[in-house]
Backbone as JSON, one array per atom type, in Angstrom:
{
  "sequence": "XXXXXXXXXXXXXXXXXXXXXXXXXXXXXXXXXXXXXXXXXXXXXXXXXXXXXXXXXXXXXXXXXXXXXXXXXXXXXXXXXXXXXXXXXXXXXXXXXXXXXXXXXXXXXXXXXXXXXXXXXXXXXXXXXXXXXXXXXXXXXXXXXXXXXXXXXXXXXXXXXXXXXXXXXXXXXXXXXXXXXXXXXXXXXXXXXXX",
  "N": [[-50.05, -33.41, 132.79], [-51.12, -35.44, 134.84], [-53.08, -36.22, 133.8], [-52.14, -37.46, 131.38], [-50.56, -39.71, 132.96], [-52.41, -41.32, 134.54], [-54.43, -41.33, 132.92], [-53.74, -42.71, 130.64], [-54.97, -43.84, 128.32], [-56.85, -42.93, 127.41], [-56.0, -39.97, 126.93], [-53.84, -40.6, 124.6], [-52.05, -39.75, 122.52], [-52.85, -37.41, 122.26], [-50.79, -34.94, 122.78], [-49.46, -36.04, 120.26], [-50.08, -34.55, 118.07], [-52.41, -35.26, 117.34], [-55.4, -34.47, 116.28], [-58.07, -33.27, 118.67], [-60.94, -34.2, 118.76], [-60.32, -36.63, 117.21], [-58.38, -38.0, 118.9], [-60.07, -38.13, 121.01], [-62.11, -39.72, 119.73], [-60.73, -42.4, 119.25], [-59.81, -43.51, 121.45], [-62.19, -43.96, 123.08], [-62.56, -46.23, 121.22], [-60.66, -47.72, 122.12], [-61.26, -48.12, 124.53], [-63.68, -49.06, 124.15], [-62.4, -52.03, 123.14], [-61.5, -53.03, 125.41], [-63.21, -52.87, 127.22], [-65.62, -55.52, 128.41], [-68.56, -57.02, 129.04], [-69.46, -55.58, 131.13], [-72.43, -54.82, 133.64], [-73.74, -52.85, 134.22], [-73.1, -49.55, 132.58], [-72.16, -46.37, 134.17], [-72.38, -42.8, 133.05], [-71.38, -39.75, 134.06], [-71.13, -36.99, 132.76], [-69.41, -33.69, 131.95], [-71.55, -31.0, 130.41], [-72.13, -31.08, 126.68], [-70.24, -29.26, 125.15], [-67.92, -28.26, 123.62], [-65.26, -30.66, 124.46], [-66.28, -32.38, 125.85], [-68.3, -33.06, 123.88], [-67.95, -35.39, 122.5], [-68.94, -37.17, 123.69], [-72.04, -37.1, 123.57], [-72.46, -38.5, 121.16], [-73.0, -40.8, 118.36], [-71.12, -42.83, 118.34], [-70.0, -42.67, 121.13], [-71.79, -43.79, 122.45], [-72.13, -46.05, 120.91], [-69.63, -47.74, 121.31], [-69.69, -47.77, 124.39], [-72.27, -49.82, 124.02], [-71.15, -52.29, 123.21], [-69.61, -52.65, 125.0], [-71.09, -53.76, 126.98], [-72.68, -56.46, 128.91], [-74.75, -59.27, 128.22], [-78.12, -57.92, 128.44], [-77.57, -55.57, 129.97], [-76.71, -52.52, 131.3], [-76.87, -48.66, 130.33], [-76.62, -45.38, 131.72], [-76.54, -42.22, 131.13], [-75.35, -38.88, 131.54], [-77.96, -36.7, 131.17], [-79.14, -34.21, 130.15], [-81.23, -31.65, 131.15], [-85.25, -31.4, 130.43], [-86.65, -29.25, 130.04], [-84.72, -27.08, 129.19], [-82.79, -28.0, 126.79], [-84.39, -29.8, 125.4], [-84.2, -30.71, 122.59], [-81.72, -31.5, 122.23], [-81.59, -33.33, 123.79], [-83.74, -35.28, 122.45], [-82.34, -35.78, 119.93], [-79.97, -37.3, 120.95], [-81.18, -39.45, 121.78], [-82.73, -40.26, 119.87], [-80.68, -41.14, 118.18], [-80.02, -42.93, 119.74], [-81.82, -45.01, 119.79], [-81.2, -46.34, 118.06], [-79.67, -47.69, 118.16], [-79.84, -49.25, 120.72], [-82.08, -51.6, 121.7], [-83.81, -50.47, 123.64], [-84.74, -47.91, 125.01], [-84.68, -45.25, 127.21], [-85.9, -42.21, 128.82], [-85.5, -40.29, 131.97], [-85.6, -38.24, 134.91], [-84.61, -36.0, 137.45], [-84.82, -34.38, 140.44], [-82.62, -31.62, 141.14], [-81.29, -29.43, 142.88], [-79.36, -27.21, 142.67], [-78.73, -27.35, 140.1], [-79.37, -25.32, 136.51], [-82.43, -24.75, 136.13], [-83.3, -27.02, 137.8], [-83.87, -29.32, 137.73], [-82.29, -32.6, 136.51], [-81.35, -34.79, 133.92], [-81.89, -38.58, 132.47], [-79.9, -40.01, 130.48], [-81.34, -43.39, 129.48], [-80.57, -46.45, 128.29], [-80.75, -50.22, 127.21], [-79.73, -53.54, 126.71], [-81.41, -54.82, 127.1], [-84.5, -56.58, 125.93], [-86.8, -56.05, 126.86], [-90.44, -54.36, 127.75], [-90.55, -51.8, 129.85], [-88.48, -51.94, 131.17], [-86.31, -50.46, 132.1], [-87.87, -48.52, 133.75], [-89.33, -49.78, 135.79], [-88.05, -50.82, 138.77], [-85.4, -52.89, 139.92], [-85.39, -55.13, 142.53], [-86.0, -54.42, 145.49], [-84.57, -51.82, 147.93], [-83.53, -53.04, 150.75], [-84.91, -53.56, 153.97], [-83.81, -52.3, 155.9], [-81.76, -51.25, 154.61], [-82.95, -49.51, 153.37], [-83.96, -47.86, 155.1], [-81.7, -45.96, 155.2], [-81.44, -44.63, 153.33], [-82.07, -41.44, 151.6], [-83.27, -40.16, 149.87], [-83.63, -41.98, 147.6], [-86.26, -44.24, 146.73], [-87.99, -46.88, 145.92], [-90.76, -46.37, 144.64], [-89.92, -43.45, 143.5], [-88.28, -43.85, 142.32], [-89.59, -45.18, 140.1], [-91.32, -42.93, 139.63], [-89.55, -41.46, 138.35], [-89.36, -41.9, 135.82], [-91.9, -40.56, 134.55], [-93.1, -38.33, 132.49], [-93.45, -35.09, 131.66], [-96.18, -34.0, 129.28], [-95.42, -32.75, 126.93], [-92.7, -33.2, 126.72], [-92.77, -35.61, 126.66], [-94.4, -36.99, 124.4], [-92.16, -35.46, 122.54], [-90.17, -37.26, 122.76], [-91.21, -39.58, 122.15], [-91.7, -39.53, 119.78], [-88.97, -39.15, 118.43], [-87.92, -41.63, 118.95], [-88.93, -43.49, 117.74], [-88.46, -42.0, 114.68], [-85.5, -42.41, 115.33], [-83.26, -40.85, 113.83], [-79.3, -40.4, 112.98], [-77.37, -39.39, 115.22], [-75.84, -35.74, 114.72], [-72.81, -34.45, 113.43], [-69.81, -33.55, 115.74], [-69.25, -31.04, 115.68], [-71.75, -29.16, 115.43], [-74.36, -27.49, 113.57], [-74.5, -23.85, 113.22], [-77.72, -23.63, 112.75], [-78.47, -25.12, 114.01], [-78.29, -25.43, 116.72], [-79.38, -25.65, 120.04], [-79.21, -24.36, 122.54], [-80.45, -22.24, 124.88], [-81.41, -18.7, 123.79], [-81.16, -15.51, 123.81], [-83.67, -14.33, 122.42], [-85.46, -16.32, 122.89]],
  "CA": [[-49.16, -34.5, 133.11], [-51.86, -36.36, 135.52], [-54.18, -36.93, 132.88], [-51.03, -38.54, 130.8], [-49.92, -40.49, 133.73], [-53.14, -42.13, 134.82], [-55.37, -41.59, 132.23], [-53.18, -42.68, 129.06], [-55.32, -44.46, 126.86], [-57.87, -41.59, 126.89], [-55.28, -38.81, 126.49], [-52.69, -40.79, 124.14], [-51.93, -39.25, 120.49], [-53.07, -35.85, 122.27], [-49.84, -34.43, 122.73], [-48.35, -36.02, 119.3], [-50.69, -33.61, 117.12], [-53.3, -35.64, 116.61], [-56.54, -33.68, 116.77], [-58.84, -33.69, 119.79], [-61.41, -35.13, 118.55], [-59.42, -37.61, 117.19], [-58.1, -38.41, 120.09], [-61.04, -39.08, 121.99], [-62.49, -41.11, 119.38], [-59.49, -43.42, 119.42], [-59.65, -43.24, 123.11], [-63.6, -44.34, 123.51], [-62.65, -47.53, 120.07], [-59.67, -48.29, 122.47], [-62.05, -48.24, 125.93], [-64.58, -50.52, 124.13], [-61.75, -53.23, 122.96], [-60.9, -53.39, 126.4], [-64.6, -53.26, 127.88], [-66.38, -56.4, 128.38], [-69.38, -57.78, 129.74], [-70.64, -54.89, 132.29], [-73.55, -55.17, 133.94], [-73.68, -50.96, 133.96], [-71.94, -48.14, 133.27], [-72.91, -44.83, 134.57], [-71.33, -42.02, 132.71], [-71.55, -38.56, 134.84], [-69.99, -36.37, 131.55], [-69.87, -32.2, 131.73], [-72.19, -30.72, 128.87], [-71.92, -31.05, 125.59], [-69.62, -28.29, 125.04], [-66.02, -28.68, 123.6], [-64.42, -32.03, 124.95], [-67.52, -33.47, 126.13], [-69.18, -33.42, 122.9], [-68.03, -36.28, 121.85], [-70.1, -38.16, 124.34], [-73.05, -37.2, 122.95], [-72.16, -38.7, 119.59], [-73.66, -41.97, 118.58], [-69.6, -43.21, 118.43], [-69.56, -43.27, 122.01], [-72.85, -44.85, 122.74], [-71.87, -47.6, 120.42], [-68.6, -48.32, 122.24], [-70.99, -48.38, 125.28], [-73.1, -51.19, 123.84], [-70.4, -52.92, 122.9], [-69.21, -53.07, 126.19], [-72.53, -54.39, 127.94], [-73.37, -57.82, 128.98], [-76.52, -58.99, 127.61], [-79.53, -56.9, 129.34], [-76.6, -54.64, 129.84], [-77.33, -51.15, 130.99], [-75.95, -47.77, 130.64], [-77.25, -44.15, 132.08], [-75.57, -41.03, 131.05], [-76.21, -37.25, 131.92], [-79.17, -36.01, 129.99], [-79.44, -32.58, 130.39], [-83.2, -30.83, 131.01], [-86.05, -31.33, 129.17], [-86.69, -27.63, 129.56], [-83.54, -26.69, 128.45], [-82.32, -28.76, 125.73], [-85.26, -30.74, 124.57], [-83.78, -30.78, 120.64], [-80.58, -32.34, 122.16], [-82.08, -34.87, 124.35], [-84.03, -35.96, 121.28], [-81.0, -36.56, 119.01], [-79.5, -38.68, 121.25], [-82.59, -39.83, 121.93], [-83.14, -41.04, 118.0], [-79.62, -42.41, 117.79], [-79.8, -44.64, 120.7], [-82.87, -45.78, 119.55], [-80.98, -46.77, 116.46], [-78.23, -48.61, 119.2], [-80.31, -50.07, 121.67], [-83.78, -52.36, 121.51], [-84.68, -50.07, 124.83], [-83.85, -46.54, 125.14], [-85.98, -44.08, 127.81], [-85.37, -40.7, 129.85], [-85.95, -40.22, 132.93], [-85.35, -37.03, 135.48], [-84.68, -36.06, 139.13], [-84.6, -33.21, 140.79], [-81.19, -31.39, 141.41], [-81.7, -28.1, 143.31], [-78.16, -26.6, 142.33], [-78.81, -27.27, 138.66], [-80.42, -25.07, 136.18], [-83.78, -25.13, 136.23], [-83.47, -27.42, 139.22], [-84.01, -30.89, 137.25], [-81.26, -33.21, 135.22], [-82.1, -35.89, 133.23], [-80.8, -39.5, 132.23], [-80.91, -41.0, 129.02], [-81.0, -44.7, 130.05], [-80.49, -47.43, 127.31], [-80.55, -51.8, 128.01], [-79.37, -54.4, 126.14], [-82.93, -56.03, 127.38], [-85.6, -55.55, 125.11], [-88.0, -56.49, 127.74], [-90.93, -53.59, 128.02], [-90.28, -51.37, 131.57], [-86.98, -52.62, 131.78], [-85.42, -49.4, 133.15], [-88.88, -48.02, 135.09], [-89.32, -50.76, 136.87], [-86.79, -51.21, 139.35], [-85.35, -54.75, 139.68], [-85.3, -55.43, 143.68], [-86.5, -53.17, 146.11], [-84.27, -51.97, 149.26], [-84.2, -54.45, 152.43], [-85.53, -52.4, 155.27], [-82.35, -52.05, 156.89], [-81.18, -49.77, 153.29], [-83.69, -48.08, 152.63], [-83.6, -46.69, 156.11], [-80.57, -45.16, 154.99], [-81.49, -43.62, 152.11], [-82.9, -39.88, 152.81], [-84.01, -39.4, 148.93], [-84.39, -43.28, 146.97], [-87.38, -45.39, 147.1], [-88.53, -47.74, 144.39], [-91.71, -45.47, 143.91], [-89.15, -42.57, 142.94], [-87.61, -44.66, 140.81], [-90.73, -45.6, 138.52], [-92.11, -41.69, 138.94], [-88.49, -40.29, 137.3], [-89.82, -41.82, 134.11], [-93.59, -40.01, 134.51], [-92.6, -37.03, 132.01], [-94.43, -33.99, 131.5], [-96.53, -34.59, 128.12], [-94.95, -32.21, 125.97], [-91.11, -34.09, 126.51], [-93.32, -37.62, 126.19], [-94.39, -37.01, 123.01], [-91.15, -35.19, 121.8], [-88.83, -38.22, 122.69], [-91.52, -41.08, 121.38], [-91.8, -39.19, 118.04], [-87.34, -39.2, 118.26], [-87.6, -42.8, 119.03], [-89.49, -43.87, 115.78], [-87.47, -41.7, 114.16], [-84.3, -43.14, 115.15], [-82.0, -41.1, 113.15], [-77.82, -40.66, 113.23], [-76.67, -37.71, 115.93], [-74.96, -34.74, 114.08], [-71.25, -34.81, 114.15], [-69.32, -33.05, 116.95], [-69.29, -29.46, 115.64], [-73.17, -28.1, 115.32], [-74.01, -26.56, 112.57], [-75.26, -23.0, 114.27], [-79.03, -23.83, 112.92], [-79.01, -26.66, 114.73], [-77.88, -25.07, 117.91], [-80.19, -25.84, 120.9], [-78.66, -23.8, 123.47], [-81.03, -20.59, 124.77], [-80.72, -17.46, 123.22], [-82.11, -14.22, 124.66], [-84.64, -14.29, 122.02], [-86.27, -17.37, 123.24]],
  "C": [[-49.86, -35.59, 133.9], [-52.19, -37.11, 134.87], [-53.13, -37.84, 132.38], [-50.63, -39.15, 131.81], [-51.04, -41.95, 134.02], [-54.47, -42.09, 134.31], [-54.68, -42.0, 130.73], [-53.83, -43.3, 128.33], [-56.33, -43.44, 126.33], [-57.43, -40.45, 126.39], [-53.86, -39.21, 125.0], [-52.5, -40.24, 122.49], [-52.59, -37.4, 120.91], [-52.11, -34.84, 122.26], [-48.76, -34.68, 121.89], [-49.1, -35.36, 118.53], [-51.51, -33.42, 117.09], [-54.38, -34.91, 117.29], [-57.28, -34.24, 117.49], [-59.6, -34.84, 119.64], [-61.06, -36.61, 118.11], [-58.9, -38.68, 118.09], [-59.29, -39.46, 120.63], [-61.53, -40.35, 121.26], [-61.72, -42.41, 119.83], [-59.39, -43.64, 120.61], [-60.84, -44.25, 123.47], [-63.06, -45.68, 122.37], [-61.47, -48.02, 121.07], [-60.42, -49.2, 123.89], [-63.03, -49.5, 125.18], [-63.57, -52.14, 123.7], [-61.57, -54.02, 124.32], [-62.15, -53.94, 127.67], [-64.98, -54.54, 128.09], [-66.97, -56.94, 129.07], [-69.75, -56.68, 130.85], [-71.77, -54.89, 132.64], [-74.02, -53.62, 133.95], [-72.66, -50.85, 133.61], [-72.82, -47.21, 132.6], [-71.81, -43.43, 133.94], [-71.71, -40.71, 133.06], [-70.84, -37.66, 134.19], [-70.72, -34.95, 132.44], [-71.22, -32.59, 130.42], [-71.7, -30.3, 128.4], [-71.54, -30.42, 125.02], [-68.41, -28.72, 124.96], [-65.87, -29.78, 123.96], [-65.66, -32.82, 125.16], [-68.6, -33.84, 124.53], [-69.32, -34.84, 122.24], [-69.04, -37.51, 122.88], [-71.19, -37.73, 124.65], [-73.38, -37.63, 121.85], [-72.7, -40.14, 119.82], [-72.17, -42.59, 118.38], [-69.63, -43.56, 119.57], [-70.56, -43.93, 122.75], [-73.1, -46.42, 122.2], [-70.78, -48.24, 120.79], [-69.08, -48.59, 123.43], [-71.28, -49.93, 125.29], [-71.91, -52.09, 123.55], [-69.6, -53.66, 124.12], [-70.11, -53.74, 127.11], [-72.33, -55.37, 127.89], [-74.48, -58.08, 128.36], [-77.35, -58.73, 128.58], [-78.41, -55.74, 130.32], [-77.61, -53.35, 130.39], [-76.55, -49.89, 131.32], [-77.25, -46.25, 131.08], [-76.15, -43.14, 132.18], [-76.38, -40.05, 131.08], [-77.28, -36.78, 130.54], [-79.51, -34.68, 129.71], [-80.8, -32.2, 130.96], [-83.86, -30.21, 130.27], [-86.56, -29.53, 129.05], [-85.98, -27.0, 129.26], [-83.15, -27.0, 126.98], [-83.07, -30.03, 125.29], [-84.68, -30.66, 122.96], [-82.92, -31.42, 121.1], [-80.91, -33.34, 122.65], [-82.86, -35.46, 123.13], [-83.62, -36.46, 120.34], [-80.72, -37.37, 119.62], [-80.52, -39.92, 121.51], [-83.07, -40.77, 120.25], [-81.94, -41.86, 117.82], [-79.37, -43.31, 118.72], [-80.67, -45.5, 120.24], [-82.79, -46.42, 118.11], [-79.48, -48.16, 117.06], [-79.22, -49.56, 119.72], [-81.22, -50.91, 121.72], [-84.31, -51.13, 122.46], [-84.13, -48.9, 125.09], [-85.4, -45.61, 126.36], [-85.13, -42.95, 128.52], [-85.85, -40.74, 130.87], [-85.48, -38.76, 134.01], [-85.39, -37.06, 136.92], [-84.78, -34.76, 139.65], [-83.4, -32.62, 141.91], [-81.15, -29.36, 141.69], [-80.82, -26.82, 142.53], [-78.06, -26.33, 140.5], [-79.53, -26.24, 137.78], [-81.35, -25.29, 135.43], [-84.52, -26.41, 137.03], [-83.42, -29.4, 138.46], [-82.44, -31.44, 136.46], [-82.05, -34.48, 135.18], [-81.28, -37.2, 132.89], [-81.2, -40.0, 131.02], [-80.35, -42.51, 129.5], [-81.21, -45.71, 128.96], [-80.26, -48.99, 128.07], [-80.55, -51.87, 126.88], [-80.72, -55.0, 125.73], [-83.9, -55.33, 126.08], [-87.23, -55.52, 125.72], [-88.75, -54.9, 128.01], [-90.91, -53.25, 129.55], [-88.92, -51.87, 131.99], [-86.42, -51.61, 133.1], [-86.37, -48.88, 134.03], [-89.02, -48.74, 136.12], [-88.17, -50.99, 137.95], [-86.66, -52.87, 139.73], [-85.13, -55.2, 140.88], [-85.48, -53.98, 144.47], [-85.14, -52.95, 147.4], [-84.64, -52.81, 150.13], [-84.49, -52.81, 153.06], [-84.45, -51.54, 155.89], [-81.93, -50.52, 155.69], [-81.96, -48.85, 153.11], [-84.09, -47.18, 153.69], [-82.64, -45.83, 156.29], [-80.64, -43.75, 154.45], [-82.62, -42.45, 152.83], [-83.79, -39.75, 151.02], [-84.83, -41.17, 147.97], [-85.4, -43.92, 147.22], [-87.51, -45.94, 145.76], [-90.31, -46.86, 143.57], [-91.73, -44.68, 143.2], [-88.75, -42.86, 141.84], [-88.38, -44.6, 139.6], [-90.92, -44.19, 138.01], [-90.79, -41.34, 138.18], [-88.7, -40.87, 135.93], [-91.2, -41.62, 133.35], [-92.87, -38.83, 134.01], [-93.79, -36.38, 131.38], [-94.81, -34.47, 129.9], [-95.7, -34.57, 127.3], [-93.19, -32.97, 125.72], [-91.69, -35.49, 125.94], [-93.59, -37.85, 125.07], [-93.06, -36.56, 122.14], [-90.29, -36.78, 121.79], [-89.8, -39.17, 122.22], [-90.98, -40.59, 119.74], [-89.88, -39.05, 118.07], [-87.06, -40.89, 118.31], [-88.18, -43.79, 117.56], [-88.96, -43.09, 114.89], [-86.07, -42.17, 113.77], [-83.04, -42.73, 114.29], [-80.53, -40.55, 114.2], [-77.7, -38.97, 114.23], [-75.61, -36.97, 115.2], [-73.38, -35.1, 114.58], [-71.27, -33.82, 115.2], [-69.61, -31.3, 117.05], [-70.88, -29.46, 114.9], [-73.13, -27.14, 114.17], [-75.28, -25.47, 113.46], [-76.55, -22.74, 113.78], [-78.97, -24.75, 113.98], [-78.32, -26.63, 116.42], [-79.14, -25.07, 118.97], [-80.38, -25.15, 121.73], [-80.01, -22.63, 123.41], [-80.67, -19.79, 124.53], [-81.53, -16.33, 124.16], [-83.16, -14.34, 124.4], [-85.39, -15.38, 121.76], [-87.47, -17.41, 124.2]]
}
């Protein structure tokens, strides 16, 4: 009843039949009509499991762009490249079929496993280093705040171990379409025991 109260355009047609997915689509084609001109947006999704799947789909990365300003930029959860390197690389090929400028980048998140998460970061810009570079540094005053940011941090979270650097260029010349929502169970990423 929350969600329907103060989330209705995301939840609406969910409780007249219409299938989930469904839903959301219609939900994310409703969110970009309404979008316009952002200078970001940061999307902090679960993983890619059930409900969230759909924002891993190139559907809701193109409602995204759609919503950007020009040199626009968005950063959504990426998962870890030691985890789910095959999935970061799909999305990874279909942004790079969205965006002029698509990269990854990583931090380190103690609580997480395998301690890292990742961002897939897309711009409007097609300017080379767009997203490594950071675009103004802290005044003195801020960045005495901060206990973990610096602009040095910034550049290294897009220094990636080889083996991810080469996987995501060779996904970016690639460039193809992200699988639909339901996985077909080859194409399952997830660890198994016998990994």
């Amino acid at each position: 009843d929350d969600a329907a109260k103060f989330l209705e355009a995301l939840v609406s047609g969910a409780s007249e039949g219409v299938a989930p997915d469904a839903a959301r689509l219609a939900a994310t084609r409703r969110a970009a009509a309404d979008w316009r001109g952002y200078d970001a947006i940061i999307v902090d999704s679960s993983d890619p499991v059930g409900p969230a799947e759909s924002l891993f789909l190139a559907a809701f990365y193109e409602a995204m762009r759609a919503a950007l300003a020009p040199n626009g930029v968005i950063s959504t959860q990426g998962e870890c490249a030691w985890l789910h390197l095959p999935l970061i690389s799909k999305v990874i090929a279909a942004c790079a079929t969205i965006f002029p400028t698509v990269d990854y980048a990583y931090t380190s998140v103690p609580t997480y496993p395998s301690g890292q998460i990742g961002f897939i970061l897309c711009s409007l810009n097609p300017a080379r280093n767009t997203l490594a570079a950071p675009k103004r540094a802290p005044t003195d005053h801020f960045q005495a705040q901060l206990r973990y940011y610096n602009p040095a941090i910034h550049a290294a979270a897009f220094t990636l171990p080889q083996f991810v650097a080469v996987e995501l260029e060779t996904a970016k010349s690639r460039g193809h379409a992200l699988p639909g929502a339901a996985a077909d169970d080859d194409d399952d990423d997830r660890p198994r025991s016998d990994d």
